[in-house]
N, C-alpha and C positions, 0 to 999 in steps of 0.2 A: 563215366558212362555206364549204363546199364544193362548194356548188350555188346557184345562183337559186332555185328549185324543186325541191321532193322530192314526187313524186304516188302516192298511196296506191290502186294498182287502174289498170289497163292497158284496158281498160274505152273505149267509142267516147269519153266525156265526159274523161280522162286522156290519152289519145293523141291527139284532137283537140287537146287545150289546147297539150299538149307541145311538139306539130308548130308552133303558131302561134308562140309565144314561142319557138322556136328558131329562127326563121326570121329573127330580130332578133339572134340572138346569146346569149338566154337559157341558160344550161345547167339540165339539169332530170335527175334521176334514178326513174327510174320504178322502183316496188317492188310485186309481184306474189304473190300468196301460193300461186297456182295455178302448177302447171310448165309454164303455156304463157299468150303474150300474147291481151289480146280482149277477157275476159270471159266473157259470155254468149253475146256473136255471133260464139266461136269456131267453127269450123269447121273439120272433119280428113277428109283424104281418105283412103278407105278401098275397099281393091276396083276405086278408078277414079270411083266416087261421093262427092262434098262432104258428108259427111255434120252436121246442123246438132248441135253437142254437146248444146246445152243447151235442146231446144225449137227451132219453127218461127220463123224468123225474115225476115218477108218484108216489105222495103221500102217505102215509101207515103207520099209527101207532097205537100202542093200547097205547096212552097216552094222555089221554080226557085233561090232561092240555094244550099240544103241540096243540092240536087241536082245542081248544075251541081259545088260541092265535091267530093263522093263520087265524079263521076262524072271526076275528077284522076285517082282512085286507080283505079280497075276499071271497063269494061264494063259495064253489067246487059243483061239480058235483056227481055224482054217478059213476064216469067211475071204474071200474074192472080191471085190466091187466090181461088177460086170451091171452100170447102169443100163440104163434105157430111155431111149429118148421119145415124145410123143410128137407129132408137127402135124394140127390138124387128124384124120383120124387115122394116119397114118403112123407105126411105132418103128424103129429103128434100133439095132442094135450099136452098144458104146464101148471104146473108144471105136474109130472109124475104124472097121474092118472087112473082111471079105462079107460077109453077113448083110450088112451096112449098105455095101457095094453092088450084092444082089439086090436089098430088096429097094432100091432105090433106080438102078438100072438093067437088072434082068442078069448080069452080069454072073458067070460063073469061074472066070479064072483072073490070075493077078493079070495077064498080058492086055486080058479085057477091059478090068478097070484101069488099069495104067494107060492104056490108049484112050479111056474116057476123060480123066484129068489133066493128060496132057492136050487133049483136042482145047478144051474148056480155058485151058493155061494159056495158048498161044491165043486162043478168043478176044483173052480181055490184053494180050501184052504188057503183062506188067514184068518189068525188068530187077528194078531194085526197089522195095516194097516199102515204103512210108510210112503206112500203117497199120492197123489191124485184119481192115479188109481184105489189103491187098495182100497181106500175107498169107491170109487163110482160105483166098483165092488161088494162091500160088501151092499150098498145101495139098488142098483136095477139090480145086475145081469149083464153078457157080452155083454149081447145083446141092451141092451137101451145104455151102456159107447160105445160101440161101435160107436153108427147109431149116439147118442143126446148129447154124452158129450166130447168126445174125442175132435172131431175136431173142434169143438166151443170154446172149452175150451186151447186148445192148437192156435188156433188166438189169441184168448183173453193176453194169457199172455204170448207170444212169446217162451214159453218153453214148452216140454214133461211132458205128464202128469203125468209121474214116476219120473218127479225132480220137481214137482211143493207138497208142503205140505198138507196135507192133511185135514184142516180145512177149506178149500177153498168150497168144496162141500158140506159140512157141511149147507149153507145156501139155498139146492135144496130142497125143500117140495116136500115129498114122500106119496102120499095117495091112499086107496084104498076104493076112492068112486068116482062117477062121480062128479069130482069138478075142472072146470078150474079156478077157482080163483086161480092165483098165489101165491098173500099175503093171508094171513087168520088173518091179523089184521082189528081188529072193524072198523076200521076210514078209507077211503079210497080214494082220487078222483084226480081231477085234478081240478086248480081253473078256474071258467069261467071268462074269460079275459087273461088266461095266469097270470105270476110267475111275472111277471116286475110290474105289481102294485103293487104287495104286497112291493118290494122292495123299489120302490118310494115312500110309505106312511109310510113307516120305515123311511127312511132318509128324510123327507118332509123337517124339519125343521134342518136342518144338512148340514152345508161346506162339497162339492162334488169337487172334483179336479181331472177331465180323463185324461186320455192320461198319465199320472204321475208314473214314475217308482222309488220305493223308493229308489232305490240301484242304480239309477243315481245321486242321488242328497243325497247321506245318510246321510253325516253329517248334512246338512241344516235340512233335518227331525227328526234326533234324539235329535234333540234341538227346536225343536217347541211346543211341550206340557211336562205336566209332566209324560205321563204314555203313554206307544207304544201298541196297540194292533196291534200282528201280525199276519195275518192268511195265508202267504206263506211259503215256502218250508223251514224246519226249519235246513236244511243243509246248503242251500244257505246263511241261517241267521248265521251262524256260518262260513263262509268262507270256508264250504269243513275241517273245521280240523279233523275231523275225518274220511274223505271219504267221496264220495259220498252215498247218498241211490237211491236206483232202483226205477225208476214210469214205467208204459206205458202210451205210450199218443195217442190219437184218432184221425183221420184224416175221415171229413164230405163231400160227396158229394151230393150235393142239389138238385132237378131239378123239374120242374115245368108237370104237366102231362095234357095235353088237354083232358080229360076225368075227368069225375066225382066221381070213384073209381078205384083204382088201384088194390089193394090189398085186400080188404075186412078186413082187422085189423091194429089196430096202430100199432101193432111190431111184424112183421115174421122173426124167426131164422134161420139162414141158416148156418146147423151142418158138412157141410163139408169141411172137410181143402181145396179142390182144390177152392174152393170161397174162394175171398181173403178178402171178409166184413163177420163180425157177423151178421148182421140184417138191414131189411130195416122199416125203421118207417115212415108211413104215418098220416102225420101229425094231419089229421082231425078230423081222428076217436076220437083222445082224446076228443075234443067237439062237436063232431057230428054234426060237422057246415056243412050247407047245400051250396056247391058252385058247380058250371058244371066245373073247375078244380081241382086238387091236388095238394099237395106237399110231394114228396118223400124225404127221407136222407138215403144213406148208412151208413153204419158204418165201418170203418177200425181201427181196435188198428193196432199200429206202436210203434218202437220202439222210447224212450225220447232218445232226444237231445237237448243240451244248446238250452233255449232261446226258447223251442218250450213250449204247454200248457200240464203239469202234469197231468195223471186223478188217475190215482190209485196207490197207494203206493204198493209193491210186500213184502207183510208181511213174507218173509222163513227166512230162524236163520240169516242168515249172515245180513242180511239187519235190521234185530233186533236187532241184538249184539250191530250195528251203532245206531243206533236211541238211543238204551240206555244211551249214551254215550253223545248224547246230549239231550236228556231228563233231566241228572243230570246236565247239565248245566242251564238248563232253568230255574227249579226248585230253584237255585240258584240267580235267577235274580228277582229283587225288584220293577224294571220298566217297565218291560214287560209283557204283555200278551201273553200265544200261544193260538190259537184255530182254531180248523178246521183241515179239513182232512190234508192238506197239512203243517201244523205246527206239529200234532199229530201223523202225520206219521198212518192213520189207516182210513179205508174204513168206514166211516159215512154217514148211511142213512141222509135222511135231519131232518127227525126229533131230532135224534141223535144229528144231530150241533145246532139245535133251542133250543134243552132242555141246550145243555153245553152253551150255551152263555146267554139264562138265568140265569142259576147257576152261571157264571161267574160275571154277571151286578151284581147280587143278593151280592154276597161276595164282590163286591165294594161298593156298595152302604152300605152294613153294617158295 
């Protein structure tokens, strides 16, 4: 064999592992099907601004291990994500909070809005909540699922929010004080230079092979080292024996703005189903780069289709049941690796994937 490792996807979970095991001596050859290393937290400078390629991607852990790593590779900043949401011509402060609460019902203390939610809670009588709605009913009342979650959330994952599950909402911080911090984890930023250094001093010393699609060539690559890390679609990896599983997938519109500020925040939500994007991210605010242009991105989830790019797995039973199914398969395999969102089938923060693919190097390396 020709390699120790052959890792399928350049991806933070791939270039993590890579860097580890090669720090022992390991050789590994990284295989990339995209004409540039990353993944999703790639990042290209454009105009002087770090523009994020693929969607906002903003830092947040309370794991000073994860953090003290990352922070080998790059600087971060102190950025916050304190979004904003639009609903009609009405703007609202994110995650839900006292802010949120006044300008939605005049409201000025928690005793206030807590008597407004709970009135709202007992309205609809929902007990034990089934699904998305009812949970986010039961969370913060009619009136915010209405105006901030509904139609957001229903782009997002091309279904109704009474057939979408109900742990979905589950990750919306609910508080009642003036706090737009979104995350309320210790550690927070974005790295100044952008996500692609970090990536590039991961794989410094590492065979990089773009434009390479493993399953054009698979037999050739399943016979070039002794041990496969893979971190694509772990259905595809299995031929579909078991079915497909459900993603959505994102669709980016870029453009450049002759002005200096656009929008006044890196990412405004826009909660209503007749707009056909979730959010517009401007780019700059993440490093508060000083330039007399911008760069805006919309957002559009779309539905997957062969051959387009994955972003989130649709974790409801049915798509469970599948994944189990090959989860015991994998488990079974001696030469492979899975890891990442897209081999695990499960929405990983990024820190999430850096901690597994430490853990992962770690139990090779031992």
């Amino acid at each position: 064999m020709l390699y120790d490792y052959l890792i399928v996807g350049s991806g933070f979970f791939g270039s993590v592992f890579a860097y580890e095991v090669g720090k022992l001596g390991k050789s590994c050859l990284v295989i990339e099907k995209r004409d540039h290393v990353g993944g999703n937290v790639f990042t290209e400078n454009l105009n002087g601004i770090n523009v994020h390629k693929y969607g906002a991607h903003i830092f947040h852990t309370n794991d000073k291990e994860v953090w003290d790593y990352l922070n080998q590779f790059a600087e971060f900043n102190r950025y916050t994500n304190s979004p904003v949401a639009i609903y009609k011509d009405e703007l609202y402060n994110l995650p839900f909070n006292m802010n949120t609460f006044y300008k939605m019902w005049g409201c000025k203390t928690p005793e206030e809005a807590k008597k407004i939610i709970e009135k709202q809670r007992n309205n609809e009588n929902v007990q034990n909540p089934k699904n998305l709605e009812e949970q986010a009913i039961n969370l913060v009342g009619r009136d915010i699922y209405a105006k901030l979650v509904k139609g957001y959330t229903e782009k997002q994952w091309g279904k109704k929010c009474s057939e979408l599950p109900s742990f979905i909402i589950k990750r919306l911080p609910v508080r009642f004080t003036y706090d737009n911090n979104y995350f309320n984890d210790k550690y927070q930023g974005i790295p100044i230079g952008g996500y692609t250094q970090i990536i590039e001093k991961l794989l410094k010393n590492v065979k990089v092979k773009l434009n390479t699609n493993f399953f054009t060539d698979r037999e050739k690559w399943e016979n070039i080292a002794n041990k496969i890390v893979y971190t694509g679609m772990i259905d595809k990896y299995y031929g579909y024996c078991y079915g497909k599983l459900e993603y959505r997938s994102l669709k980016f519109e870029s453009e450049i703005k002759n002005i200096e500020n656009f929008q006044g925040n890196a990412v405004i939500n826009y909660t209503e189903n007749k707009i056909p994007y979730t959010r517009i991210i401007e780019h700059k605010h993440f490093e508060n780069t000083k330039t007399n242009k911008t760069i805006i991105t919309k957002e559009y989830p779309i539905k997957y289709k062969e051959n387009e790019e994955p972003y989130y797995p649709i974790n409801d039973d049915k798509n469970s049941k599948i994944y189990k199914k090959y989860e015991k398969l994998a488990k079974n395999e001696e030469n492979i690796i899975f890891g990442g969102r897209l081999a695990k089938y499960k929405y990983y923060d990024m820190w999430e994937t850096i901690k597994e693919a430490l853990k992962t190097a770690k139990n090779e390396i031992n």
